[in-house]
C-alpha positions as YAML, in Angstrom:
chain: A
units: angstrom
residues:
- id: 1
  name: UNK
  ca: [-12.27, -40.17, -37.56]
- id: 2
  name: UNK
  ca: [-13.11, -42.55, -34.67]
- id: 3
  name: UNK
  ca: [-10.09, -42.52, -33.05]
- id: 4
  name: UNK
  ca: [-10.33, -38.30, -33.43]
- id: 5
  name: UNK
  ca: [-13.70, -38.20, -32.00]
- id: 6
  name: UNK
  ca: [-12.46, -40.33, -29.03]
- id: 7
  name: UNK
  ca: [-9.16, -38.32, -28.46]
- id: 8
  name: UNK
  ca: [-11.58, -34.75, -28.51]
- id: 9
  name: UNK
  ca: [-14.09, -36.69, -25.92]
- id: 10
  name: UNK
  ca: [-11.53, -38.01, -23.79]
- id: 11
  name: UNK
  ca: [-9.41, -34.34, -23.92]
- id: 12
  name: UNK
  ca: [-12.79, -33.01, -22.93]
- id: 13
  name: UNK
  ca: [-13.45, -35.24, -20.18]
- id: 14
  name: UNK
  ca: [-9.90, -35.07, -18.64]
- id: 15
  name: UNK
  ca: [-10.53, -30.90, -18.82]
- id: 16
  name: UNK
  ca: [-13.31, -31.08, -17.14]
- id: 17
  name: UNK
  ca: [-12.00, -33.18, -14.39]
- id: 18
  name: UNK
  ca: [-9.10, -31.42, -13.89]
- id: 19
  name: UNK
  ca: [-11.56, -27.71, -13.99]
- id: 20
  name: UNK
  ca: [-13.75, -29.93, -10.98]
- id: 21
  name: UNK
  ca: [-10.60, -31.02, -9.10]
- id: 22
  name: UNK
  ca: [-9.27, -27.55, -8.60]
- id: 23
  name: UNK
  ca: [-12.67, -26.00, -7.73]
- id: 24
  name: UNK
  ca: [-13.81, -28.86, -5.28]
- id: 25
  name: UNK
  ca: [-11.51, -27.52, -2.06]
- id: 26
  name: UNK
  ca: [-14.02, -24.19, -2.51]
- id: 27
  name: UNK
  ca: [-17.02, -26.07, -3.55]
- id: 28
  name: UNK
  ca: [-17.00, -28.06, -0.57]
- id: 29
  name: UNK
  ca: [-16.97, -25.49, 1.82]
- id: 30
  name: UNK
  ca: [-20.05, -24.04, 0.34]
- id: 31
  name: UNK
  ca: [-22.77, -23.26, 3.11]
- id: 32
  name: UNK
  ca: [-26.11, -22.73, 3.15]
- id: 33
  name: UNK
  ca: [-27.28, -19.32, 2.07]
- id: 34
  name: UNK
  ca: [-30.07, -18.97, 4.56]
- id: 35
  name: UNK
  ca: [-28.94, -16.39, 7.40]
- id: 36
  name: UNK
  ca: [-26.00, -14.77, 4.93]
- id: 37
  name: UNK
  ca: [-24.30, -11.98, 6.68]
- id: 38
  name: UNK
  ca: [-23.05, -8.54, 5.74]
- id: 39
  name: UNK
  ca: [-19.46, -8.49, 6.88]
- id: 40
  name: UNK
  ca: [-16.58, -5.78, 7.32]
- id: 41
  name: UNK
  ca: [-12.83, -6.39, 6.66]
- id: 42
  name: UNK
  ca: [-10.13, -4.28, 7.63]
- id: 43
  name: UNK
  ca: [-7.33, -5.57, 6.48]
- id: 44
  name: UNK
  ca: [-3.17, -4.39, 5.44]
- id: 45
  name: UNK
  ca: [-2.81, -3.11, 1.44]
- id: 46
  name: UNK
  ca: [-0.34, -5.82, 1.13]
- id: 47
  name: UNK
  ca: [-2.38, -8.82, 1.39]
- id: 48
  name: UNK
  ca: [-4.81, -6.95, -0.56]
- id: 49
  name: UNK
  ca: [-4.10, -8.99, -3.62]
- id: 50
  name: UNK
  ca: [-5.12, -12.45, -2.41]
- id: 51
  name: UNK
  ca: [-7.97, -11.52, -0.70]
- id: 52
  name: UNK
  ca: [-8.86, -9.84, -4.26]
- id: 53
  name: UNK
  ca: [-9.63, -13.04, -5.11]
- id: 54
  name: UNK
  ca: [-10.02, -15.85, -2.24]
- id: 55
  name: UNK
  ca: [-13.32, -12.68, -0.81]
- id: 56
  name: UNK
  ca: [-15.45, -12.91, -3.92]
- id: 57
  name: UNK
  ca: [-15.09, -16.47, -3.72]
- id: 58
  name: UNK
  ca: [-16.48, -16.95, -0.33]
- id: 59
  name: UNK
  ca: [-19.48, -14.87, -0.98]
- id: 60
  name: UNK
  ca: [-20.39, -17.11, -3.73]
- id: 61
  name: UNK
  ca: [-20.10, -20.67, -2.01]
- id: 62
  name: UNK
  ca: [-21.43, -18.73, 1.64]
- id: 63
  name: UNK
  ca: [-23.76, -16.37, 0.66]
- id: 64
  name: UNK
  ca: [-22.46, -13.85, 3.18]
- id: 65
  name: UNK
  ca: [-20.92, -10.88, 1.81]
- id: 66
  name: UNK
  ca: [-17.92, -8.71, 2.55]
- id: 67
  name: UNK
  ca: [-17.41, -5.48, 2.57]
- id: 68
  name: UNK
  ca: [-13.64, -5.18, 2.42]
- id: 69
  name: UNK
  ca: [-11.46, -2.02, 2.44]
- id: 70
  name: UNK
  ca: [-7.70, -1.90, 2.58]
- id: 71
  name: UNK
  ca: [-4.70, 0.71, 4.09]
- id: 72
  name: UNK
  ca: [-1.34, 0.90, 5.74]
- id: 73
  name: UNK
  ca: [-0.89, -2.04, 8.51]
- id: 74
  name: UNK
  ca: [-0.56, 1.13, 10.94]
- id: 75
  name: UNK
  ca: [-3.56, 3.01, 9.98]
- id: 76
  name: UNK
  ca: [-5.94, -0.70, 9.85]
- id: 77
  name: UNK
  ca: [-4.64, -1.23, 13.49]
- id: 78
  name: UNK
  ca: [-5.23, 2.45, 15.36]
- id: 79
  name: UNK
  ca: [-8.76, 2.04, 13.49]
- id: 80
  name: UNK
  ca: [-9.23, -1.22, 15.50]
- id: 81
  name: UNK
  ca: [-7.63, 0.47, 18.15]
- id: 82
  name: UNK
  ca: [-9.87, 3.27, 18.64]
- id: 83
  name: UNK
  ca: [-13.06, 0.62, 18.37]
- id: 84
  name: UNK
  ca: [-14.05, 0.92, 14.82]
- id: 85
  name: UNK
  ca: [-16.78, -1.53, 14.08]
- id: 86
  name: UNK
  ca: [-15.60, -4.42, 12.43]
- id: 87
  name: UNK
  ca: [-16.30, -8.00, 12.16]
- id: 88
  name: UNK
  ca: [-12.55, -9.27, 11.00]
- id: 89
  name: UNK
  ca: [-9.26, -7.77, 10.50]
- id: 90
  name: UNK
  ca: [-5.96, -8.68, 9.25]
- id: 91
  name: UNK
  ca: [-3.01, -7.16, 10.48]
- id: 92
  name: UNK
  ca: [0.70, -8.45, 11.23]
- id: 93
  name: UNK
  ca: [1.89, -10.90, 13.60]
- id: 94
  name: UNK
  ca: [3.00, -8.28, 16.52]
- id: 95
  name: UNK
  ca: [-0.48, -5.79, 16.10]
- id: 96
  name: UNK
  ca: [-2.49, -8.93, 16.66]
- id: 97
  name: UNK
  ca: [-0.78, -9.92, 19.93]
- id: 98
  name: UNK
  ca: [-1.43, -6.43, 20.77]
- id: 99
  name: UNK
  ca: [-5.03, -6.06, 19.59]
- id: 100
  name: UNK
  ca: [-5.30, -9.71, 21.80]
- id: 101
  name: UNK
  ca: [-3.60, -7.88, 24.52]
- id: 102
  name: UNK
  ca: [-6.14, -5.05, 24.40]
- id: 103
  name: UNK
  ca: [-9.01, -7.27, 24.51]
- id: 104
  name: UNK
  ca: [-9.76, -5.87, 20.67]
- id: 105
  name: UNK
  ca: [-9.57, -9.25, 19.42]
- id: 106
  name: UNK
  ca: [-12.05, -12.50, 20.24]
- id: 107
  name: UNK
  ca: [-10.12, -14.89, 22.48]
- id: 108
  name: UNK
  ca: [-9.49, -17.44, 20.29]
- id: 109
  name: UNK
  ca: [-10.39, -16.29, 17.27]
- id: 110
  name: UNK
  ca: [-7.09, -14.74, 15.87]
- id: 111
  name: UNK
  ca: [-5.66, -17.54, 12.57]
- id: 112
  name: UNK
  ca: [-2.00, -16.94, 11.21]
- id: 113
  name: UNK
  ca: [-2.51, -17.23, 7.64]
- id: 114
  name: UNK
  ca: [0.62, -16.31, 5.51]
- id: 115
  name: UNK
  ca: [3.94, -14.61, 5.55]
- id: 116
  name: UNK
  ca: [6.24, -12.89, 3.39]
- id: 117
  name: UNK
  ca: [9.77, -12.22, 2.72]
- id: 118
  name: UNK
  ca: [11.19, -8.25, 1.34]
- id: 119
  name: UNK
  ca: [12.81, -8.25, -2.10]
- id: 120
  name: UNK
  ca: [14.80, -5.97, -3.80]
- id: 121
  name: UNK
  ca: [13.07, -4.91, -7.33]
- id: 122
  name: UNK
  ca: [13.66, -2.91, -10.74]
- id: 123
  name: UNK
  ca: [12.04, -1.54, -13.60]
- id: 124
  name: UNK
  ca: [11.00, -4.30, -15.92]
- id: 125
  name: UNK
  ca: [13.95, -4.83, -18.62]
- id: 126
  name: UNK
  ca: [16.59, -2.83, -16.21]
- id: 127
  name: UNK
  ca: [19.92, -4.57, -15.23]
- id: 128
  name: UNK
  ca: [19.31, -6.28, -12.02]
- id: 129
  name: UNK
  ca: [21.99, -5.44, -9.12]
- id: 130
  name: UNK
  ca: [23.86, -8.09, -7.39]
- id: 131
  name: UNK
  ca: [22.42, -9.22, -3.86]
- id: 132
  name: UNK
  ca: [23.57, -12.64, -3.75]
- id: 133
  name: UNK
  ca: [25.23, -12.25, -0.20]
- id: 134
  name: UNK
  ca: [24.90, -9.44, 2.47]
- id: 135
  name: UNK
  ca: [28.08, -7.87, 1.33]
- id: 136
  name: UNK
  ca: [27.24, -7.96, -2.39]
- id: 137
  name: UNK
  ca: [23.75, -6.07, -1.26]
- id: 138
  name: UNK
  ca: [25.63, -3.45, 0.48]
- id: 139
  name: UNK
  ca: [27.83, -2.84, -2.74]
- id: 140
  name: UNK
  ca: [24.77, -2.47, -4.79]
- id: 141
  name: UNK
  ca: [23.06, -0.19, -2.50]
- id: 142
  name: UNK
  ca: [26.13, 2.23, -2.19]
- id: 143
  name: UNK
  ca: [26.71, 1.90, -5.76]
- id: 144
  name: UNK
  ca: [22.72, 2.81, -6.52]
- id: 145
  name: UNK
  ca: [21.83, 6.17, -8.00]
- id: 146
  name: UNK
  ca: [18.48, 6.22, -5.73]
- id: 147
  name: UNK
  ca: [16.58, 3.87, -3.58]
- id: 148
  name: UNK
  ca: [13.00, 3.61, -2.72]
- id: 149
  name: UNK
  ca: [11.41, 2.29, 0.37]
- id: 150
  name: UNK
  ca: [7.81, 2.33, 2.04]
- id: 151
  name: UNK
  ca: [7.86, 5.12, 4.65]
- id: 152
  name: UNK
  ca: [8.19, 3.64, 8.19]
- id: 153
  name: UNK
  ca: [5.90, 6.56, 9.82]
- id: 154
  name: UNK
  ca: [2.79, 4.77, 8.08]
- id: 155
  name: UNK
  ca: [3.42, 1.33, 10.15]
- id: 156
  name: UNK
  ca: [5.22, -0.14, 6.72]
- id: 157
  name: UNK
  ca: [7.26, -2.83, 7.88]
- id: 158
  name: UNK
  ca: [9.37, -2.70, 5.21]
- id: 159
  name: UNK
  ca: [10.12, 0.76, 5.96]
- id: 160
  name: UNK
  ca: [10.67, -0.05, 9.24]
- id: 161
  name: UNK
  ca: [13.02, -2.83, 9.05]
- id: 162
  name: UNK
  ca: [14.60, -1.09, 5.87]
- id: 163
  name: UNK
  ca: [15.76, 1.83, 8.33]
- id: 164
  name: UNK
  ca: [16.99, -0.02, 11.06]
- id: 165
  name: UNK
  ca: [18.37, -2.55, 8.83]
- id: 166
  name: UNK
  ca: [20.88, 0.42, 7.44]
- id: 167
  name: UNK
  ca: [21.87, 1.30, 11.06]
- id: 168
  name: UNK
  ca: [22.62, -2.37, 11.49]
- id: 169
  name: UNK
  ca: [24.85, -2.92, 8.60]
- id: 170
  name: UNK
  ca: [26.30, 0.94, 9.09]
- id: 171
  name: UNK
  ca: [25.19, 2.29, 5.85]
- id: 172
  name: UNK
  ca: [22.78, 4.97, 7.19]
- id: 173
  name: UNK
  ca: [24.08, 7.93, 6.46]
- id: 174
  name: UNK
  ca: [25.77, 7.05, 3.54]
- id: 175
  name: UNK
  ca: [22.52, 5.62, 1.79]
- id: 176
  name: UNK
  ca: [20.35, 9.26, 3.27]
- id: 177
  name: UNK
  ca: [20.96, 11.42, 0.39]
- id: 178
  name: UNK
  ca: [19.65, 8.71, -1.92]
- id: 179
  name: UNK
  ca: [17.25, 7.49, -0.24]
- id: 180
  name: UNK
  ca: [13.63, 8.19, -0.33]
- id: 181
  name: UNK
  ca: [10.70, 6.88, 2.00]
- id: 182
  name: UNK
  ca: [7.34, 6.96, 0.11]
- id: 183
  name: UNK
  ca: [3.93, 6.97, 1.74]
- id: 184
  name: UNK
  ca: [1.61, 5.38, -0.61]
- id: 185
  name: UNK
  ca: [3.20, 2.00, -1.69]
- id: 186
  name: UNK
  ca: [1.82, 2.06, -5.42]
- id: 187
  name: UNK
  ca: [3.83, 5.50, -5.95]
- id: 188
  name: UNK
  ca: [6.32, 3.79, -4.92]
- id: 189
  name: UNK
  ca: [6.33, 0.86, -7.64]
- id: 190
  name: UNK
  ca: [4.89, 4.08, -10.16]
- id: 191
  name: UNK
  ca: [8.24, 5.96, -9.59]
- id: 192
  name: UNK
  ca: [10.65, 2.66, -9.89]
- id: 193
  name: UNK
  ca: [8.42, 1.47, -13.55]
- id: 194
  name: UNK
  ca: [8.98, 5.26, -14.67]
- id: 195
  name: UNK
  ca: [13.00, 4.85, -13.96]
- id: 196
  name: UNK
  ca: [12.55, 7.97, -12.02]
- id: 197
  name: UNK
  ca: [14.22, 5.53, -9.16]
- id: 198
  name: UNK
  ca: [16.56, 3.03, -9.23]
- id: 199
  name: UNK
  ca: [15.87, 0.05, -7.59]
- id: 200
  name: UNK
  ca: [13.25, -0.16, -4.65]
- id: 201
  name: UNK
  ca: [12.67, -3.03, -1.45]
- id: 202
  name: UNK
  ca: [9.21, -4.33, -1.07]
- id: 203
  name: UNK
  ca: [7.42, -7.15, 0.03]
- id: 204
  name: UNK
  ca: [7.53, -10.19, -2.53]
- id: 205
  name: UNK
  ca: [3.17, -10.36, -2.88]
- id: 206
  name: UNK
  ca: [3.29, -7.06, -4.00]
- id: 207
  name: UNK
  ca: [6.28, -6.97, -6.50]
- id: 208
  name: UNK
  ca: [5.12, -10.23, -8.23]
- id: 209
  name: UNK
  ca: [1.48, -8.50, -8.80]
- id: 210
  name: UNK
  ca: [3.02, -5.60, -10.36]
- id: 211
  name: UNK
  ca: [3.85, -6.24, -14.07]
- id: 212
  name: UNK
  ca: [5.92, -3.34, -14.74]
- id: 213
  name: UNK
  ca: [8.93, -4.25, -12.20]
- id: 214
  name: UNK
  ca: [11.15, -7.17, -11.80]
- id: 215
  name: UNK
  ca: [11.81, -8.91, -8.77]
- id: 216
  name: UNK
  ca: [15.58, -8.84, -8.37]
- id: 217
  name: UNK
  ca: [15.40, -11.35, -5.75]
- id: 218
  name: UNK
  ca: [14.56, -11.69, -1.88]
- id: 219
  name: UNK
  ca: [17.37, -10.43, 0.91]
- id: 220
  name: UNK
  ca: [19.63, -12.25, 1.46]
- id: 221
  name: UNK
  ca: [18.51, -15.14, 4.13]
- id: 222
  name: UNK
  ca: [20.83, -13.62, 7.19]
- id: 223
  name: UNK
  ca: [19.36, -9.89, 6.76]
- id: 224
  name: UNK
  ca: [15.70, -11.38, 5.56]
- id: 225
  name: UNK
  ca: [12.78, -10.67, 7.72]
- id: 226
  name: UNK
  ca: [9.37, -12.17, 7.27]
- id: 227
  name: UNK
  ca: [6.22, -10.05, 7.88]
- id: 228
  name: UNK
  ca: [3.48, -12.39, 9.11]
- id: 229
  name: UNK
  ca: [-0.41, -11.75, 8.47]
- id: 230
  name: UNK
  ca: [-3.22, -12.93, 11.30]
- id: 231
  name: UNK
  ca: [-6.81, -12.82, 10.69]
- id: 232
  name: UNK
  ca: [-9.19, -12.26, 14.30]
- id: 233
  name: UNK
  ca: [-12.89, -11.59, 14.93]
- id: 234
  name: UNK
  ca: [-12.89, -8.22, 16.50]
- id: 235
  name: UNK
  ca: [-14.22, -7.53, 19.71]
- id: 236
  name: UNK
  ca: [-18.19, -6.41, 19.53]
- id: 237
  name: UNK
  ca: [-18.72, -8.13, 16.06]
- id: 238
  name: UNK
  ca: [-22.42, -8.89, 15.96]
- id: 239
  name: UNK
  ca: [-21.32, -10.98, 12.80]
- id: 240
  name: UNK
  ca: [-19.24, -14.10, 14.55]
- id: 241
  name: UNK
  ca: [-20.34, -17.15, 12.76]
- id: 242
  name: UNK
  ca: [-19.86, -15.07, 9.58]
- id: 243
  name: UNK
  ca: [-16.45, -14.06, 10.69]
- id: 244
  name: UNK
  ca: [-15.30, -17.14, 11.54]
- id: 245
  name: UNK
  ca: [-16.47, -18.58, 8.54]
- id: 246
  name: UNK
  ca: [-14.49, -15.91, 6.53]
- id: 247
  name: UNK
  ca: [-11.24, -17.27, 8.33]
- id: 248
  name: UNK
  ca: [-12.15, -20.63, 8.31]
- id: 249
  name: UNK
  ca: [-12.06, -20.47, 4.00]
- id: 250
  name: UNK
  ca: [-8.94, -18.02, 3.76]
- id: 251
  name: UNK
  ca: [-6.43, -19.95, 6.00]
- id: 252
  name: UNK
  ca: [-7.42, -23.19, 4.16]
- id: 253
  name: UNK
  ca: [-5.58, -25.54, 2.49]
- id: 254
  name: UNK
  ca: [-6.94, -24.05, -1.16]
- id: 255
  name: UNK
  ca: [-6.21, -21.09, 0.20]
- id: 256
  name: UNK
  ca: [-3.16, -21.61, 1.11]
- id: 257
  name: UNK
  ca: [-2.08, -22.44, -2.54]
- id: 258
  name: UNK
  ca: [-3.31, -19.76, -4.04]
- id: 259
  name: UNK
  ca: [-1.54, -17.54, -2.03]
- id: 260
  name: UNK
  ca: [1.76, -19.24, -2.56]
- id: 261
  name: UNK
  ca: [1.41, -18.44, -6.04]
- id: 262
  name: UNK
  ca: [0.68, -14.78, -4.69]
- id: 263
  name: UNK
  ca: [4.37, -15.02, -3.41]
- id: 264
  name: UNK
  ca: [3.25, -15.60, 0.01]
- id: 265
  name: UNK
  ca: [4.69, -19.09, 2.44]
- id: 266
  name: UNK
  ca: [2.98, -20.43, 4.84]
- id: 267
  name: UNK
  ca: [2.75, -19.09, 8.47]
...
C-alpha cells in the first residue's frame, strides 16, 4: 500500500511539473495589469486558428484585451490601406513590405512570425491521389473529376499561385472545365467533406484544423510555395506598448511551438 501511495504521489508530482513546465514560457511573460489596453487586430482567416488560441492567452497573463476579427489577406490589407483604425495587423510577407512602403506600418515594428506550405486534400476516408513528384501531381490533377481552389480575386494566395502555377506547368486549360475558384475558404473545405468535389489545394494550418478532410500531402518541394505571415503596429495606433506587447508574446518561442503543431514552420 506504501509503495502505491508513493507511486500515486510521485505520478502526481511529476504531472504537475510537467502541467508548470509547459505553462511557464506564458506565465513568465505575464505583465502587470495596471494600464491594460483595448486592442484591435486585423489579421488573414488563415492564421485565424493559432491566434484562436495564443489571443486569449495574452489577455490573461497582460491584462490588455483584443478585439480580433478575421478576412481574406486582400480585404485585411485595402482596410489598412484605406486607414482603418487599428493597433496591429497580420498580413503576408509582400502586403507588409507594402503597408511599410506606404508608411501604414510603424518603422520597426513589423515581426515575421510563421509560414506555411499549400497541400493537396480529400474528404476524410477518400482514396488519396498520388503527388509524390511534379509529374505524378499533374497526372492526378488531369485524372481528377473536380478541383477546388480559393478564388485568387479575394487576395488568396493559394488561388493565386494555384492559377499561375497551371500556366506554368501548361495544364490551364485543360484543368478549366473542372476547376472551380471559391470565395469563402470554409465552403470550400464544406464542398470537398460533402464529396461534392474531388480533391481541393489549401494551405496546411487550415487543412489540419479541419477534421472532416485529409491532408493528402504538401506540393511537391520544386512547385511548393510558402505564404509568410508578419505582424506590425499600424500607423496612428494610440495603443503601441499594447501592440508591441501583443507581438512580442505571439512570435515567441512558446509561440512558436504551438503553431508548429498548427502546421505552421518558422519564418
Amino acid at each position: 500500500m506504501t509503495k502505491s501511495r508513493n507511486a500515486l504521489r510521485a505520478s502526481f508530482a511529476a504531472a504537475v511539473v510537467a502541467v508548470s513546465v509547459s505553462c511557464l514560457p506564458f506565465v513568465l511573460t505575464a505583465g502587470s495589469f495596471a494600464g491594460a489596453a483595448e486592442l484591435k487586430l486585423l489579421q488573414t482567416t488563415a492564421i485565424r486558428r493559432a491566434m484562436d488560441e495564443l489571443i486569449p492567452r495574452f489577455e490573461t497573463s497582460s491584462g490588455h484585451r483584443v478585439l480580433a476579427e478575421f478576412g481574406p489577406a486582400g480585404a485585411i490589407m485595402t482596410r489598412v490601406q484605406r486607414g482603418e483604425a487599428v493597433d496591429v495587423a497580420i498580413v503576408t510577407g509582400p502586403q507588409s513590405e507594402e503597408l511599410q512602403k506606404l508608411g501604414r506600418f510603424m518603422p520597426g515594428s513589423t515581426v515575421e512570425l510563421a509560414k506555411v506550405g499549400i497541400g493537396v486534400f480529400v474528404r476524410k476516408g477518400a482514396v488519396k491521389p498520388d503527388i509524390s513528384s511534379v509529374e505524378a501531381f499533374k497526372r492526378s490533377l488531369l485524372t481528377a473529376k473536380s478541383i477546388a481552389y480559393p478564388d485568387p480575386a479575394t487576395g488568396a494566395a493559394v488561388g493565386i499561385y494555384f492559377v499561375s502555377l497551371m500556366e506554368r506547368l501548361g495544364l490551364a486549360a485543360e484543368l478549366k472545365p473542372k476547376s472551380t475558384s471559391i470565395t469563402a475558404v470554409a465552403a470550400m473545405y464544406d464542398a470537398v467533406a460533402k464529396g461534392d468535389v474531388e480533391i481541393g489545394l489549401g494551405q496546411r494550418s487550415e487543412i489540419l484544423a479541419e477534421p472532416r478532410l485529409e491532408l493528402v500531402a504538401l506540393l511537391p518541394a520544386e512547385i511548393q510555395s510558402f505564404t509568410l505571415f508578419a505582424a506590425g503596429i499600424v500607423a496612428g495606433s494610440q495603443q503601441q506598448d499594447a501592440g508591441k506587447a501583443l507581438i512580442r508574446f505571439i512570435s515567441s518561442p512558446a509561440a512558436q511551438l504551438m503553431m508548429k503543431a498548427k502546421g505552421f514552420e518558422a519564418p
